[in-house]
C-alpha positions as CSV (number, residue, x, y, z in Angstrom):
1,X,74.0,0.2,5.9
2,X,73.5,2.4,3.3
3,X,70.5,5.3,3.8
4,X,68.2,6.5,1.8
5,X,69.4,9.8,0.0
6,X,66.5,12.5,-0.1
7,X,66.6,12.5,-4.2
8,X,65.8,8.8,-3.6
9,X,62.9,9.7,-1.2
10,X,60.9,12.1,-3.9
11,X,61.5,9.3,-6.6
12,X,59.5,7.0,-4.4
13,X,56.4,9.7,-3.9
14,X,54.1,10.1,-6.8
15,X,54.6,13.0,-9.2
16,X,52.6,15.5,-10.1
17,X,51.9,14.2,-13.6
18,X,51.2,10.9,-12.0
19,X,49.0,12.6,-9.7
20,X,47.3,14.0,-12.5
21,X,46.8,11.0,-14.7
22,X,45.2,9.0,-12.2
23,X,43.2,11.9,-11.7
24,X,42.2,12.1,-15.2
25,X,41.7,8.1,-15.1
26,X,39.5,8.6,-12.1
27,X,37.6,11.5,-14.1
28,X,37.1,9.6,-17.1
29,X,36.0,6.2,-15.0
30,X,33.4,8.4,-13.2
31,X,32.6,9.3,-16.7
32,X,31.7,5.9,-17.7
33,X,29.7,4.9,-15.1
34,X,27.1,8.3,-15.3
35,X,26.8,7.0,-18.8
36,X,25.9,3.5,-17.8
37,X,23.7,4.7,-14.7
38,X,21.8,7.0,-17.4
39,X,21.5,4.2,-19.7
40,X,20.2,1.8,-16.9
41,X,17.8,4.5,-16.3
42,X,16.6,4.5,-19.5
43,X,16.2,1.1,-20.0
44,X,14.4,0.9,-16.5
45,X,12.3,3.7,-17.4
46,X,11.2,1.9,-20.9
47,X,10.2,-1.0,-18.8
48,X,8.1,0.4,-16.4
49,X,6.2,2.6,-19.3
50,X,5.6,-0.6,-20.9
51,X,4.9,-2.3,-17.9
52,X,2.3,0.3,-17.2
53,X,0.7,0.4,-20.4
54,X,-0.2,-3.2,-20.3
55,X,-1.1,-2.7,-17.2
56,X,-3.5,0.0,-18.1
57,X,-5.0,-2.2,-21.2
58,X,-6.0,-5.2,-18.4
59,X,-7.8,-2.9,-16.4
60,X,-9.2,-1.7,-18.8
61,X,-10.0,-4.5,-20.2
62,X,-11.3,-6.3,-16.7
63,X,-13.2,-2.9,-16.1
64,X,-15.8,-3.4,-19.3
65,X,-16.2,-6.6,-18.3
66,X,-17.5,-5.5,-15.4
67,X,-19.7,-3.0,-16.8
68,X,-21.2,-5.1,-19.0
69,X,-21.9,-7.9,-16.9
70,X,-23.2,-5.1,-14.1
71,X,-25.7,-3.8,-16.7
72,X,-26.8,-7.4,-17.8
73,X,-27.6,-8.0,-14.0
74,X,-29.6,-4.9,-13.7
75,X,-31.7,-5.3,-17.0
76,X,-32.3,-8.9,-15.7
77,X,-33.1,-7.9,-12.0
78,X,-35.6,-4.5,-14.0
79,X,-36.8,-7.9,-16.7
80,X,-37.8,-9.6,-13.5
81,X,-39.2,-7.0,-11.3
82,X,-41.4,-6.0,-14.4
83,X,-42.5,-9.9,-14.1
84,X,-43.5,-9.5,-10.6
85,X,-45.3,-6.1,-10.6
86,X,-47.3,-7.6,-13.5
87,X,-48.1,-10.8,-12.1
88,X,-49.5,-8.9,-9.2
89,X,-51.6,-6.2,-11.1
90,X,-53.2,-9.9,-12.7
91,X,-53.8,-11.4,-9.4
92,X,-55.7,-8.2,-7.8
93,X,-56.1,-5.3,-10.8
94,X,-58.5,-3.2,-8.3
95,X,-55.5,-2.7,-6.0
96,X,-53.0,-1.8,-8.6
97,X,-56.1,0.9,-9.8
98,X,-56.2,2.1,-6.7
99,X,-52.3,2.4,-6.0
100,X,-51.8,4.1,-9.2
101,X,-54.6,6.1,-9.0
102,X,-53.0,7.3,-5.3
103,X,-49.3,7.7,-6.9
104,X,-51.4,10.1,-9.5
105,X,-52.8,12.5,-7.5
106,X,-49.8,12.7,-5.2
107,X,-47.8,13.6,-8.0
108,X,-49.9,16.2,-8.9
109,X,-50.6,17.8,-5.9
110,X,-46.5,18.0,-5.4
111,X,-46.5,19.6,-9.6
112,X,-49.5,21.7,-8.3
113,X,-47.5,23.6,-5.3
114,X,-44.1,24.2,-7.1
115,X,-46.3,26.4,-9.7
């Protein structure tokens, strides 16, 4: 039964060189992967920017369409309302006289104080 001598017991523990070049190897495998996680990044981060801008361009693009059909419906409601009030100053012209006539004076009594 033959024992382990102690020189055979340090040849079986790792050196200090081969300490150090797995350390290195470790060092430059950490450096590898930073350089893939920043280019991820980047990629990721050109995505969402174009992501965003087209984005940006619908709403955009869905927001004018709201304005536009939003203005149509008011000139159509102001085209109709216009229809009305004169329809009713043709049925009974002494009481439009008379309202405007009322709307006149009160307007320039309120013109009349601020002076």
């Amino acid at each position: 039964m033959a024992r382990a001598t102690s020189s055979n017991a340090t040849n079986d523990e790792p050196s200090m060189s081969d300490f150090m070049k797995q350390f290195d190897a470790l060092k430059a495998d950490l450096a590898q992967l930073s350089e893939a996680a920043a280019e991820i990044g980047a990629q990721q981060k050109e995505m969402l920017k174009v992501n965003a801008s087209s984005n940006v361009a619908a709403l955009r693009q869905r927001g004018e369409a709201t304005v536009t059909e939003l203005t149509a419906a008011a000139r159509r409601a102001a085209g109709e309302a216009a229809t009305e009030a004169e329809a009713k100053v043709r049925e009974n012209p002494a009481a439009a006289i008379g309202l405007a006539t009322f709307f006149g004076f009160l307007v320039g009594l309120i013109l009349s104080r601020r002076n």
